[in-house]
N, C-alpha and C positions, 0 to 999 in steps of 0.2 A: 491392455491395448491403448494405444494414442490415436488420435488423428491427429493428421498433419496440414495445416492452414498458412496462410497470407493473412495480415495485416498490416493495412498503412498510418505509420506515424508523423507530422510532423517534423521536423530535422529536429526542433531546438526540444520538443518532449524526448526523440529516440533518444541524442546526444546525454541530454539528461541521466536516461534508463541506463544506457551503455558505463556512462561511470557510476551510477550505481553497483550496475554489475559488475565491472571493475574492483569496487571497493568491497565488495561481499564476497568477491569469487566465486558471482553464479556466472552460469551460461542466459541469454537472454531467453531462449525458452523456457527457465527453472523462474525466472523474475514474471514471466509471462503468465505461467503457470499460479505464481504465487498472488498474483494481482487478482485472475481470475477467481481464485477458492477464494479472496477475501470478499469479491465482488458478490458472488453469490450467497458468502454466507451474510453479509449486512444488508444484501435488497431479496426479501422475498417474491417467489415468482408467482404463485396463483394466490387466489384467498383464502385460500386454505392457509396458505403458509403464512400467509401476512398476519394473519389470527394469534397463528401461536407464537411469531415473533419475539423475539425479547433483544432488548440491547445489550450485545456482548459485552460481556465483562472486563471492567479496564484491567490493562497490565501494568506490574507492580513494578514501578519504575525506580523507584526508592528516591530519596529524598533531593528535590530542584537545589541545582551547587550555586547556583547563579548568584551574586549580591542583589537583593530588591532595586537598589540606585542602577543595577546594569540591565533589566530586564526590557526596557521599553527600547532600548538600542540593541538587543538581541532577538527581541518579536521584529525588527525592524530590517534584520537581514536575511 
């Protein structure tokens, strides 16, 4: 089952989302969707949860292509 909601964004964050979505080929409820399940799995909600907490485990991105001399103009954009 779903439910079905409103929320309002910003022009320049939607615009943002929209060509992400674009670039993925999700529909902006599937990006909505996915922001949500991340939301709540890295903020726990009672204290119960907050206890057993742990920080997700990073993903294996394999090795930065970047040259070192190019990085501070690539953080940069």
């Amino acid at each position: 089952m779903m439910v079905r909601t409103q929320i309002q964004l910003p022009d320049q964050l939607y615009a943002r989302i929209k060509e992400l979505c674009s670039q993925r080929e999700w529909t902006l409820a599937e990006a909505m969707r996915r922001a949500a399940e991340q939301l709540v799995e890295t903020h726990p909600i009672s204290t119960t949860e907050a206890s057993q907490w742990k920080l997700p485990t990073p993903k294996q991105l394999g090795p930065f292509l970047a040259k070192p001399e190019d990085w501070r103009e690539l953080a940069n954009q």
